[in-house]
C-alpha positions, 0 to 999 in steps of 0.5 A, spaced: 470 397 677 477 396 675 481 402 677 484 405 671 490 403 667 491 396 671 488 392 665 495 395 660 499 395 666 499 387 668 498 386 660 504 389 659 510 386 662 507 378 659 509 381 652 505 378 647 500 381 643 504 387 644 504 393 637 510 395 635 509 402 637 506 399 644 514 396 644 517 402 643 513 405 647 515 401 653 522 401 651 523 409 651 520 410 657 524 405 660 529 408 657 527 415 660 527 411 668 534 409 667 537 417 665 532 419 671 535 414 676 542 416 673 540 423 674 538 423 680 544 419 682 549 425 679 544 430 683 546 426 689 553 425 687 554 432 688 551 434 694 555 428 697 561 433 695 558 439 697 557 436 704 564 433 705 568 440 703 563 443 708 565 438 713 573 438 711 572 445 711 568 446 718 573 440 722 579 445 721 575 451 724 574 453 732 569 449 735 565 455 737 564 459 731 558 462 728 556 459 722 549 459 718 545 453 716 540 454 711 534 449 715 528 449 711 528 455 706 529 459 713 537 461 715 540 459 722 545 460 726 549 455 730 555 453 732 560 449 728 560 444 733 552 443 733 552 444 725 557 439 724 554 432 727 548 434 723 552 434 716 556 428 717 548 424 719 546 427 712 552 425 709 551 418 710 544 418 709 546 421 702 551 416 701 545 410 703 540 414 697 546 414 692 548 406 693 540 405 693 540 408 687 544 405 683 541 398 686 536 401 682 539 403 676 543 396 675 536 393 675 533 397 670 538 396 667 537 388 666 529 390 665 532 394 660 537 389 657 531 383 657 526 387 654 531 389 648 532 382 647 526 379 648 523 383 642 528 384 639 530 392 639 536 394 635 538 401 636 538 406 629 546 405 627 546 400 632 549 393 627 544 387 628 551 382 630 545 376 627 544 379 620 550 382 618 549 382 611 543 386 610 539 381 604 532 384 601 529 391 602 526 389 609 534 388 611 534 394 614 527 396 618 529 390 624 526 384 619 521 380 621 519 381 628 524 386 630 523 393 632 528 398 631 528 404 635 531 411 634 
């Protein structure tokens, strides 16, 4: 028996017979991936500062002071000489994630793109550069094949 969903999922990129609320569909939760990675990228953006102002801030201070590390929801303590070798790795590891990230993000955004144009999606007050002169009382609804998403 074939799981559930695998059926819609491999119709679904080959784009033909799809309804147009089926297009809108797809379209608005590619559009909904795109602002997750780019969320999540913003997320990272800022950890990515917070951790280079700790490690600035610890690169001035006596090796062998105290400082407190929070390690799993559980509050440490260590020295700075110890805590530092660990920010700077996770450092580097966000940075990794967040070049990942918008690896990702350009990606989608290209699926995004070719989808748009493959079913012909223009966006509300978006002008349709092919029929800048709305004729007939269809001028404004995408015309025939279009979608016009909100």
């Amino acid at each position: 028996m074939a799981e559930p969903g695998k059926g819609r999922a491999a119709a679904a990129p080959a784009g033909k017979g799809l309804s147009a609320e089926q297009v809108v569909s797809r379209f608005n939760r590619l559009r909904q991936d795109q602002r997750g990675l780019a969320s999540k990228a913003a997320e990272l953006e800022l950890e990515l500062n917070e951790h280079t102002l700790v490690i600035e801030t610890l690169r001035e201070v006596d090796p062998t002071r105290k400082c407190f590390r929070m390690v799993g929801g559980v509050l440490v303590e260590r020295t700075v000489k110890e805590v530092l070798p660990a920010l700077e790795s996770n450092r580097e590891q966000i940075s990794k994630l967040i070049e990942a990230l918008a690896q990702q993000l350009q990606a989608k955004g290209r699926e995004l793109s070719e989808f748009r144009e493959r079913h012909n999606i223009r966006l509300v007050g978006e002008d349709d550069p092919k029929s800048a002169p709305r004729d007939g009382p269809e001028g404004g609804k995408g015309g025939p094949g279009g979608v016009l998403v909100s």
